[in-house]
C-alpha positions as CSV (number, residue, x, y, z in Angstrom):
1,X,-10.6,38.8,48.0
2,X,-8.3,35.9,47.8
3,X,-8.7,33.6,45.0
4,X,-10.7,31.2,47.5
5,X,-13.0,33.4,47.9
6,X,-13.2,34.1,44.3
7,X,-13.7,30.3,43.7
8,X,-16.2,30.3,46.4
9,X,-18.3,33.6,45.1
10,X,-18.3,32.1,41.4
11,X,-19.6,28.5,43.0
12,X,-22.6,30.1,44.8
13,X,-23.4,32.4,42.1
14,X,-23.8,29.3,39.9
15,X,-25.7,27.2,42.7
16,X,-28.3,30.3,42.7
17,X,-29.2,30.3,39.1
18,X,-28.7,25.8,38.7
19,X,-29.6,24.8,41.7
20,X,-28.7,21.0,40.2
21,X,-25.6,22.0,38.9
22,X,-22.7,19.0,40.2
23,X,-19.7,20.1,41.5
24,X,-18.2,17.1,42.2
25,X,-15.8,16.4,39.8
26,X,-15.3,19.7,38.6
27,X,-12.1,20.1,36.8
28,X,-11.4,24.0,37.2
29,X,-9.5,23.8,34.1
30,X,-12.0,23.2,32.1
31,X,-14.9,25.4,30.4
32,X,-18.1,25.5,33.4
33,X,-20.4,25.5,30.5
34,X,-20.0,22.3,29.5
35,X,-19.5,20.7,32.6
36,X,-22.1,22.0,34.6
37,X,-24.5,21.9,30.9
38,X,-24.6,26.2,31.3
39,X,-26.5,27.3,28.7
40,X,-26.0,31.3,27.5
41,X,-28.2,32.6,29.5
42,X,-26.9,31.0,32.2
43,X,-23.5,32.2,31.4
44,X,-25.1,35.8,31.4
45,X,-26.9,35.4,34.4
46,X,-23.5,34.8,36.3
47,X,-22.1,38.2,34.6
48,X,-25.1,39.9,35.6
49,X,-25.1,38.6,38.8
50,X,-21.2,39.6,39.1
51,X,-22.6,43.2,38.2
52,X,-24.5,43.2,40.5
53,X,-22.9,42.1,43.5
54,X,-19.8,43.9,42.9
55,X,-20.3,46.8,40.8
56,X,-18.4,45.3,37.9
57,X,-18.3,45.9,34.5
58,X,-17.2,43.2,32.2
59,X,-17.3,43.8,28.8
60,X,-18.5,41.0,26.5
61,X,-15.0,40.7,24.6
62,X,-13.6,39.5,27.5
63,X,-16.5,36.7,28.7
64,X,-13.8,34.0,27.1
65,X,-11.8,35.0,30.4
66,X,-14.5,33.1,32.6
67,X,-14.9,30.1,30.6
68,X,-13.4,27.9,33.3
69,X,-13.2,28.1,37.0
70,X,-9.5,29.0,37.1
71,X,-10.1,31.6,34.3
72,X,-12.3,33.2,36.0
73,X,-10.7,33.5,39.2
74,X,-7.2,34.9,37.5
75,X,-9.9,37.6,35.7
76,X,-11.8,38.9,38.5
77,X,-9.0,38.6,41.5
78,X,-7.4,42.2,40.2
79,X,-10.9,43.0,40.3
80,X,-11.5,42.1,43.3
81,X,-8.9,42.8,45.3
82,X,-10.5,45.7,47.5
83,X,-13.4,44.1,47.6
């Protein structure tokens, strides 16, 4: 996956569970959570759904890696990259 499609994957994963969520705006440098008002379970709803889709396992030390848009996409692209 390119890191497009990473962007892209993450953006619909959080349009699924906040369906109000604005993008417009959205500075990819800084934490989604506060931006898009993600609560916790939000935030673990996006792992899940990660999980889920893609068989991976992300272990809760590194959930600081996917605090922001670009974060995440620079932590799941090696991930990724088969996918």
């Amino acid at each position: 996956m390119t890191s497009e499609d990473i962007r892209e994957v993450i953006i619909a994963i959080i349009k699924d569970i906040d369906e109000e969520a604005d993008f417009e705006g959205l500075d990819a440098d800084k934490p989604l959570r506060d931006q898009l008002e993600l609560d916790s379970m939000d935030f673990l709803d996006i792992v899940m759904e990660l999980r889920k889709r893609y068989k991976l396992q992300i272990p809760e030390q590194d959930y600081p890696q996917l605090a922001t848009l670009n974060s995440c996409v620079a932590y799941l692209q090696p991930l990724l990259q088969d996918a």
